[in-house]
VOGU-3710 file (C-alpha; in Angstrom, 3 decimals, decimal comma):
1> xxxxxxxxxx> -56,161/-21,587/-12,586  -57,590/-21,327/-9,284  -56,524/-18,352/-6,798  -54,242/-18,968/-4,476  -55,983/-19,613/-0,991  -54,143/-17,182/1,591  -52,388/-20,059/3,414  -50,586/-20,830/0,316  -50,237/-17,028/0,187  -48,325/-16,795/3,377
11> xxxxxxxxxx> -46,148/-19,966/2,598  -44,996/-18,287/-0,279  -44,304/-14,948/1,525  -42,413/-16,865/4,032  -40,212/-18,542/1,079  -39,522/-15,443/-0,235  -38,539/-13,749/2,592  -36,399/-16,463/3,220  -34,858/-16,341/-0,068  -34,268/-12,594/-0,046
21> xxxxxxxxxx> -32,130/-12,680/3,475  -30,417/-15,955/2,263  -29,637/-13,667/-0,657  -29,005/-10,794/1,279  -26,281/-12,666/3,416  -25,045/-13,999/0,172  -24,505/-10,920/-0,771  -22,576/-9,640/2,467  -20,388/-12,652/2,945  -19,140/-12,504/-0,303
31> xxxxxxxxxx> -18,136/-8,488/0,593  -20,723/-6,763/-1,111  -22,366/-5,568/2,218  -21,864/-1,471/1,834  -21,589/-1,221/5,659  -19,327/-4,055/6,282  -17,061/-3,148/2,936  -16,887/0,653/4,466  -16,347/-0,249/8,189  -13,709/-3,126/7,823
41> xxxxxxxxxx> -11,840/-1,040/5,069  -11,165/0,989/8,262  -10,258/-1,366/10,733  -10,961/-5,017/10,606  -9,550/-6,540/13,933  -11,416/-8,783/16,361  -11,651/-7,465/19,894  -14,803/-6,997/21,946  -18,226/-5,987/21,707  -19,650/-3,576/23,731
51> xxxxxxxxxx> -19,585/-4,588/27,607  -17,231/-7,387/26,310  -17,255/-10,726/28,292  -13,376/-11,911/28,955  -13,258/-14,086/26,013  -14,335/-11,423/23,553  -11,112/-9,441/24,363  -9,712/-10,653/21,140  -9,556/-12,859/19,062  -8,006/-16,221/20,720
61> xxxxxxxxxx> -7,130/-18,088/16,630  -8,509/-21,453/16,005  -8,841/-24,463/17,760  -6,011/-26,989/18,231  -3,566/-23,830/16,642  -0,708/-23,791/17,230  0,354/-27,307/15,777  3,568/-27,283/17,515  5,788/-25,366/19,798  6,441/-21,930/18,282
71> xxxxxxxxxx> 9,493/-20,465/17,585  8,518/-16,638/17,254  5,067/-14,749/17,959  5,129/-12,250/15,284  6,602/-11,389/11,693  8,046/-8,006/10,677  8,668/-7,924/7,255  11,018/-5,193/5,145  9,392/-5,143/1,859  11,581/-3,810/-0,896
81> xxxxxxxxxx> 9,237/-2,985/-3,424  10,728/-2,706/-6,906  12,932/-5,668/-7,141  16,410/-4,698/-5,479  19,240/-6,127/-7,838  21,163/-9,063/-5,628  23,506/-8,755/-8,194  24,525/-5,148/-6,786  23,570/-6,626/-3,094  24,241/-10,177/-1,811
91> xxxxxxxxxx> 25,008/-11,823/-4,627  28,885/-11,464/-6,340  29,462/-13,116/-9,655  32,850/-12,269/-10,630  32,137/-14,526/-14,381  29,648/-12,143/-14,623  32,516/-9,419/-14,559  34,272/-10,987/-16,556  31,754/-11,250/-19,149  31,110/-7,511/-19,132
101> xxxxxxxxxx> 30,279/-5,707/-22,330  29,832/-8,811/-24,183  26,507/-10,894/-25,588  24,657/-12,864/-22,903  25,030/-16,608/-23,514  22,069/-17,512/-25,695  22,118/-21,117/-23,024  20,976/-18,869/-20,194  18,240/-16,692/-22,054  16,550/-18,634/-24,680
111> xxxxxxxxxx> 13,070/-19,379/-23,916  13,179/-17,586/-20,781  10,485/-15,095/-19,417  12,034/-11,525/-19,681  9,747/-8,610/-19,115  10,987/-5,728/-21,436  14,161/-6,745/-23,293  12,343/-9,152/-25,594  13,423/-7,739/-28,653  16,705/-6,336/-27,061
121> xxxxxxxxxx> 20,680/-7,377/-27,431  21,209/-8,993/-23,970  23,953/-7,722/-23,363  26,008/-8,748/-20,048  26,796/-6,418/-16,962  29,406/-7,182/-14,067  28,343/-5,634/-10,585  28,260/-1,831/-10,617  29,556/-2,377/-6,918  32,757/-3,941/-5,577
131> xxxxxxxxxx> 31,458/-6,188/-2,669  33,257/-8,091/0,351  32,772/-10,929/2,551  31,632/-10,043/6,119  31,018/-11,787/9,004  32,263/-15,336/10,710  30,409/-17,030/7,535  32,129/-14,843/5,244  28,623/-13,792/3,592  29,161/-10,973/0,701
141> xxxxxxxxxx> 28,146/-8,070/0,761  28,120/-5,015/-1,561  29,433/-1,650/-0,527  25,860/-0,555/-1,301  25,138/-2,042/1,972  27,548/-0,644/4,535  25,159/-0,999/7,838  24,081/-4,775/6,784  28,183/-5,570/6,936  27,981/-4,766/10,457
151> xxxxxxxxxx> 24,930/-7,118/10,945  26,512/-9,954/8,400  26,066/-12,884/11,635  22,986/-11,727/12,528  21,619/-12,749/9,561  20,581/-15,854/6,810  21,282/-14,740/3,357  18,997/-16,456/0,870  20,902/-15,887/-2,728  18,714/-18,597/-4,371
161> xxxxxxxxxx> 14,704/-17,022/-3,650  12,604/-17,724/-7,419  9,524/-16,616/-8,204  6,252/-17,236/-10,771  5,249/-13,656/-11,716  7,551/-11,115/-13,614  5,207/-7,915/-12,895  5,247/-5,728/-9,894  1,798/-5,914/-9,104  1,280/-9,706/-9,742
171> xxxxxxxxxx> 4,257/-10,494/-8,335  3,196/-8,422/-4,956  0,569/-10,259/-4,763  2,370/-13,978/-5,311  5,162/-12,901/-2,660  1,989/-12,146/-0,099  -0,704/-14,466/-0,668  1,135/-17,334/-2,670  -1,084/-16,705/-5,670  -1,538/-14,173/-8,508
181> xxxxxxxxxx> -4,722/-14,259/-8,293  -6,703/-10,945/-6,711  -9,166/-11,849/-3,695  -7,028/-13,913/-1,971  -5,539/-13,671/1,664  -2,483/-11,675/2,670  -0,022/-14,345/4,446  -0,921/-11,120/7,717  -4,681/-12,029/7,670  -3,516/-15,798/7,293
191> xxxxxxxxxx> -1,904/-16,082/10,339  -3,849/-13,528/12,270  -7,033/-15,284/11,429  -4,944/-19,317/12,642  -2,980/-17,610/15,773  -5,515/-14,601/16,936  -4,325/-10,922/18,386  -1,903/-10,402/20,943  -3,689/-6,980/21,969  -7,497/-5,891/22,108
201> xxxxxxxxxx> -6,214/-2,248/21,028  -4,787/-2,207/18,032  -5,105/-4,003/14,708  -3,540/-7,566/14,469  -1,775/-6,831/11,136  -0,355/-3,575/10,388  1,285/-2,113/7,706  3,507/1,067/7,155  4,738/2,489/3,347  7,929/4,584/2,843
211> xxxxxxxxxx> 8,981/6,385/-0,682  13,033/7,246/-1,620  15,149/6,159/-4,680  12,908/6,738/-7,608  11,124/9,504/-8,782  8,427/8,125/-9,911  7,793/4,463/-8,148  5,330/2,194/-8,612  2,493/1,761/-7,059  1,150/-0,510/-3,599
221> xxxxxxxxxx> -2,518/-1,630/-4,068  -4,199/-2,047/-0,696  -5,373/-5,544/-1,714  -1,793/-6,358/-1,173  -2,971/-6,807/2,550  -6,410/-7,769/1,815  -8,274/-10,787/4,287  -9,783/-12,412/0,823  -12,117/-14,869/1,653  -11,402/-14,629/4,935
231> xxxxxxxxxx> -13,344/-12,718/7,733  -12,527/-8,761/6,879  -11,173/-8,115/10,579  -8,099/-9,998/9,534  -7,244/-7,832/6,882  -3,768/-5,402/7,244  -4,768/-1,768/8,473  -2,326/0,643/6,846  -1,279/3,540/9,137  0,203/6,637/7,611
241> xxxxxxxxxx> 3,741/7,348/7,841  3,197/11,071/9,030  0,184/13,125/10,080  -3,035/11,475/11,602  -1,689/7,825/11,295  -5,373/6,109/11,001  -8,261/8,152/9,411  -11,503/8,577/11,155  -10,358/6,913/14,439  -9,882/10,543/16,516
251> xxxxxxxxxx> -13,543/11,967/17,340  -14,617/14,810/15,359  -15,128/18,296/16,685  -17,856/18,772/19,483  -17,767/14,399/19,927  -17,106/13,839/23,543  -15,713/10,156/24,735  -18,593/9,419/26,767  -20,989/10,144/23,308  -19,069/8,157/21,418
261> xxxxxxxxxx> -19,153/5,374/23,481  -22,889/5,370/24,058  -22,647/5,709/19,803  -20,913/2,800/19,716  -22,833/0,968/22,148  -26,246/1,717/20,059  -24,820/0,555/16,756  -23,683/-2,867/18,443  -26,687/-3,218/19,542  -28,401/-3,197/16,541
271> xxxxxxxxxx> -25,954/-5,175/15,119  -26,582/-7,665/17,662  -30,179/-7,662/16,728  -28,977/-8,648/13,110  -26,842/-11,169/13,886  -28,538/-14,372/14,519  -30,924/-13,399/12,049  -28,270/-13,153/8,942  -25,485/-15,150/10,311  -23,272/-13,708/8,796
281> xxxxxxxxxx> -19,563/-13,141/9,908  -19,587/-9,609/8,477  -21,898/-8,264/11,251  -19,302/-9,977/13,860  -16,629/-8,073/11,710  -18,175/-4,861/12,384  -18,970/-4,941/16,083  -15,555/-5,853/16,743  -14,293/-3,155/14,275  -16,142/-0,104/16,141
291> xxxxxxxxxx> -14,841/-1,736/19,363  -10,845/-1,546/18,007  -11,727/1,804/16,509  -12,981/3,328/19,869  -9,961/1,681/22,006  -7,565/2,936/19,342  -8,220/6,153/20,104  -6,322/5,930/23,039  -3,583/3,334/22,224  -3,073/5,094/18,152
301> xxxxxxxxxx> -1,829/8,451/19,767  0,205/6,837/22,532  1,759/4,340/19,981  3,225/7,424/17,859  3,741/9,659/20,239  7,335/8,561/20,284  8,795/11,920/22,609  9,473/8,540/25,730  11,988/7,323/22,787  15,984/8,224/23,904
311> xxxxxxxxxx> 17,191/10,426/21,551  19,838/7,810/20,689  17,325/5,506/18,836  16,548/7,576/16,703  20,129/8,344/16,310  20,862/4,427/16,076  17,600/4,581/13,358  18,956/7,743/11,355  15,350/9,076/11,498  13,917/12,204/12,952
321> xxxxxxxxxx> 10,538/12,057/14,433  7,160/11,758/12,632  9,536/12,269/8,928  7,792/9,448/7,281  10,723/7,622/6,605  11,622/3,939/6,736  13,940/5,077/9,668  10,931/6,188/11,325  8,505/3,196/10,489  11,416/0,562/11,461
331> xxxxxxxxxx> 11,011/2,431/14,985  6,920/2,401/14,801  7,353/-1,211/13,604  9,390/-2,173/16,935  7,119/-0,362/18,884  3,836/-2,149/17,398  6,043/-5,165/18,087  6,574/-4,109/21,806  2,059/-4,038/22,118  1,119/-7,323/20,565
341> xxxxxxxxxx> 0,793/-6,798/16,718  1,018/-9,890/14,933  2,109/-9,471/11,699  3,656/-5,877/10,593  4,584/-4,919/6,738  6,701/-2,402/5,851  6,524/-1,427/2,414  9,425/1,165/0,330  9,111/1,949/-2,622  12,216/2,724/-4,715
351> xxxxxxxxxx> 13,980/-0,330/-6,035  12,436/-0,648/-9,542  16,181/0,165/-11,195  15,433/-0,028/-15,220  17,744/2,897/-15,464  20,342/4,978/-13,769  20,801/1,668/-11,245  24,056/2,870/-9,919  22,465/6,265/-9,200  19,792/5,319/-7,588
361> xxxxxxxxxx> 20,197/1,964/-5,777  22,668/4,215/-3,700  19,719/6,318/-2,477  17,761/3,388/-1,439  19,829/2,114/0,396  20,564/5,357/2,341  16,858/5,596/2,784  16,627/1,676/4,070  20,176/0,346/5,344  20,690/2,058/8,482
371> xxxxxxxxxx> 17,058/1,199/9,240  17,320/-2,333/8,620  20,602/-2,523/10,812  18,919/-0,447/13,149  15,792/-2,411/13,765  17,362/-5,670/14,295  19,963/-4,316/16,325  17,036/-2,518/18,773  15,271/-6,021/19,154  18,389/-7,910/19,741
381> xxxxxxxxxx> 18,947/-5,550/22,996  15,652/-5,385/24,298  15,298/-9,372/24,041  12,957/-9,015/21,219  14,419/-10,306/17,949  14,806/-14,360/19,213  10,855/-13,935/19,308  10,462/-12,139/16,419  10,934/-13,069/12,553  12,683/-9,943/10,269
391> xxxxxxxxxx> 12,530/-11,182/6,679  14,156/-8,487/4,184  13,833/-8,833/0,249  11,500/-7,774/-2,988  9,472/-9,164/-4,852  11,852/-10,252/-7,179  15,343/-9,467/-8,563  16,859/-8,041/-11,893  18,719/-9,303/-14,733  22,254/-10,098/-15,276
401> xxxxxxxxxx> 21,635/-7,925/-18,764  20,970/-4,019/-18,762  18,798/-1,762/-20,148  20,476/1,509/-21,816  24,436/1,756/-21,330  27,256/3,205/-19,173  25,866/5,509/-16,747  22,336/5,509/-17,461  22,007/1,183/-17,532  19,543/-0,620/-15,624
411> xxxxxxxxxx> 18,658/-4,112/-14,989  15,176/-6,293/-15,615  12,743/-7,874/-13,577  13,990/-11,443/-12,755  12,300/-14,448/-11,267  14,632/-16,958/-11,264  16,701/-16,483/-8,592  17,275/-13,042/-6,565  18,382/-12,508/-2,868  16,633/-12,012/0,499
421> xxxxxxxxxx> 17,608/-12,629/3,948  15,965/-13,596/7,405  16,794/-12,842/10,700  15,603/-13,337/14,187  13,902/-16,044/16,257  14,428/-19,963/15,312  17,122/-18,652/12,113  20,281/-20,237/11,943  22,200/-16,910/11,369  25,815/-16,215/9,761
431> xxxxxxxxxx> 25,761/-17,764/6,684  24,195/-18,096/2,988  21,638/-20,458/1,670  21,262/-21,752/-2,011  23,119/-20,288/-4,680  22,601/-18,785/-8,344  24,705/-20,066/-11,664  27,639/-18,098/-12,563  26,116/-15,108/-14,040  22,829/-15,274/-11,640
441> xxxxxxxxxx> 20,453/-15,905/-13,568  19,067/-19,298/-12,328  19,222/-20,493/-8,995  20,709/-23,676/-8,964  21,795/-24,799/-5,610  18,921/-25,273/-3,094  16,176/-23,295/-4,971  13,584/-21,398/-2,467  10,087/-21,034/-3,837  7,634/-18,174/-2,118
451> xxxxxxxxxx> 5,767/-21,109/-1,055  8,845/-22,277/1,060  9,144/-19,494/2,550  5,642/-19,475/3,645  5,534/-22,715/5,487  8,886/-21,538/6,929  7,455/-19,146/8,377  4,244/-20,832/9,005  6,424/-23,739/10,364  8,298/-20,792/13,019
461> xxxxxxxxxx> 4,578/-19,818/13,983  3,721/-23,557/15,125  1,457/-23,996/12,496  1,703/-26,865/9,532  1,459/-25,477/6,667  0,300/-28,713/4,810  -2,978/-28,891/7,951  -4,058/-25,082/7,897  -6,738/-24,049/5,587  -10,203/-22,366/4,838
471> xxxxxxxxxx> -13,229/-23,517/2,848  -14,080/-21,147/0,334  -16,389/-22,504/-2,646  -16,083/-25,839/-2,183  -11,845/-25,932/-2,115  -9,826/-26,256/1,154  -7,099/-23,032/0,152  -4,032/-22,365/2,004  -1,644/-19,597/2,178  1,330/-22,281/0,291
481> xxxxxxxxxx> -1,633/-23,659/-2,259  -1,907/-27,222/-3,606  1,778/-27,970/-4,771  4,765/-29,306/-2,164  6,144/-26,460/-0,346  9,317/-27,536/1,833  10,502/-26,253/5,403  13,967/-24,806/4,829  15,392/-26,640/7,464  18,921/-26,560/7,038
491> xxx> 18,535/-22,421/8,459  16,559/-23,065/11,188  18,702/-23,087/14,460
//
């Protein structure tokens, strides 16, 4: 074989140069970039790069969004994680009652997905609580839930919500990015990356955790408010319930303002240098990131500072500053409302009732009903809640059979029909939707799927569900997936 002359030599440098940044971008996009992973793990928000021009403030969403005239401009939802019981909630079954003590009907069981009673006797359990009907739409309520009686018209009980995954962490992940499978986008990053930010100083999606009913509660992976295939600066930035409230943002020791800007400005810079060489989203990620992080060290500290908050909210709340609580959060989550967050997740864990329900479904709701009240009481007065979508609920329900006995009984996880309820901008308030069987175990009348109650709120946003997606390996994905998902129009005012 002859030698390779040096022009051929250089072609094939070239190629492989090529090939190693194609692979090299490769690499990056698909979030394997160390820098990029580490940064946007931090903050992932699009605002401006260093000496921003006006339309680099933030990020403006996509072309020709929204499809239609919005209802609302943001979503705060009031995760329950654990699975609350509607059956000790919103949903009364007096058959069930009636059918205390005794063998669950084999008609409502057999063949039906049950995640640890299996090999059990089913055995039937009436509510643990008596419960009453509140409100001009007579909705019912438990005694569990004194504060929601008060605020039974301002919301839309939905007693027939079902579900595809009978896990916590699976079905986390179905309630918040329509799928089970891991790597997809949060329904935050999904309408943060079609509608943009409302501010250039803090994150677009943020999320908040809170801990009371259980002793030991599960877990809340932070993929749970992952971007997925989406840019990383549209992923959920948790802030901490008490303490510093975002890690790494505050200078360290000896770090002036004016160093750390000129910092930042250097490292955009270089980025800048990268970019149009790589093309590669990531890098746009991470300018944008250091840009939020820098500004956020103004607007984090003013955000929780909350000593220009009357000492009757927190009264109103039941919180005392900077506890931690859900009292507290429902407060930060009004006040990240108030600056321009988009979407904000609160997240307490507590609900998972397999045992000692009666006990401790009482302590939840100490830790989450005043709160709840609370919160959509505070935006109702400052003008806030007929732009704003609450939606309350887990992500799924429990069984109409116990685990254990007397005091000590529980319920299962249950997918096939548990309660939630929304409140709030474009919500036809009062009143129930759908409706479980007699014992409520299937729901039977009007049945809402978690893709529903996506394009719901997809449909409040202005955007159409069925025309908003992303191209990731060849598919068109969207946050409500390939099968029909239906507008629950009948609650929308």
């Amino acid at each position: 074989m002859s030698p390779i002359s040096s022009t051929r030599r250089t072609d094939e440098l070239d190629r492989l140069t090529s090939d190693r940044l194609r692979r090299r971008a490769f690499l990056s996009r698909s979030g394997l970039g160390i820098g990029s992973v580490a940064l946007s793990s931090l903050l992932s928000v699009p605002t401006a790069r260093a000496n921003p021009s006006p339309q680099r403030e933030r990020f403006p969403g996509l072309p020709g969004l929204p499809h239609l005239p919005p209802k609302i401009k943001r979503v705060i939802f009031l995760c329950m994680a654990g699975g609350p019981s509607h059956l000790e909630t919103f949903d009364y079954k007096p058959q069930l009652a009636a059918l205390h003590g005794q063998p669950m009907p084999e008609s409502f069981t057999k063949g039906q997905p049950i995640a640890q009673l299996q090999n059990a006797q089913l055995q039937a359990h009436g509510p643990m609580f008596k419960f009453g009907q509140y409100g001009g739409g007579g909705q019912w309520i438990s005694e569990v839930l004194p504060w929601h009686q008060k605020m039974a018209d301002d919301i839309c009980i939905i007693n027939s919500m079902t579900t595809e995954q009978i896990n916590h962490d699976p079905a986390h992940t179905f309630m918040n990015c329509g799928t089970a499978i891991s790597g997809r986008p949060s329904m935050g990053a999904w309408i943060n990356y079609g509608l943009g930010s409302e501010t250039s100083d803090l994150p677009g999606f943020v999320v908040l955790t809170s801990v009371g009913g259980r002793l030991s509660c599960q877990p809340i992976a932070s993929r749970q408010w992952s971007s997925g295939f989406l840019p990383s600066r549209f992923q959920g930035v948790e802030f901490a319930s008490s303490g510093e409230p975002v890690h790494y943002v505050q200078n360290p020791p000896g770090i002036s303002a004016r160093l750390q800007r000129a910092s930042v400005d250097t490292i955009q810079q270089i980025d800048r240098l990268a970019d149009p060489l790589f093309e590669n989203d990531e890098i746009d990620a991470r300018v944008s990131a250091f840009e939020t992080a820098f500004r956020m060290q103004t607007a984090v500290p003013e955000l929780i500072d909350t000593r220009d908050e009357p000492s009757h909210v927190f009264e109103l709340y039941g919180a005392t500053p900077g506890d931690g609580s859900f009292g507290s959060n429902c407060i930060l989550a009004r006040r990240l409302a108030e600056r321009g967050v988009r979407f904000i997740h609160l997240y307490h864990r507590g609900w998972d009732h397999h045992g000692d329900l009666q006990r401790d479904i009482v302590e939840c709701a100490r830790h989450t009903d005043r709160a709840s009240y609370a919160l959509i009481t505070d935006l109702k007065q400052r003008g806030m809640l007929d732009e704003t979508l609450v939606v309350w609920g887990g992500e799924f329900g429990r069984t109409p059979m116990v685990q254990n006995k007397g005091k000590t009984a529980g319920r299962d996880h249950h997918i096939k029909g548990f309660s939630i309820w929304l409140a709030g901008g474009g919500i036809r308030t009062g009143g129930s939707y759908g409706a479980t069987d007699e014992l409520g175990y299937h729901a039977v009348e009007k049945p809402v799927h978690v893709r529903d109650l996506h394009a719901t709120m997809l449909h409040l946003l202005g955007i159409d569900h069925s025309q908003f997606s992303y191209r990731f390996q060849g598919l068109d994905l969207k946050l409500t997936g390939v099968e029909e998902a239906h507008i629950l129009r009948e609650i929308l005012g």
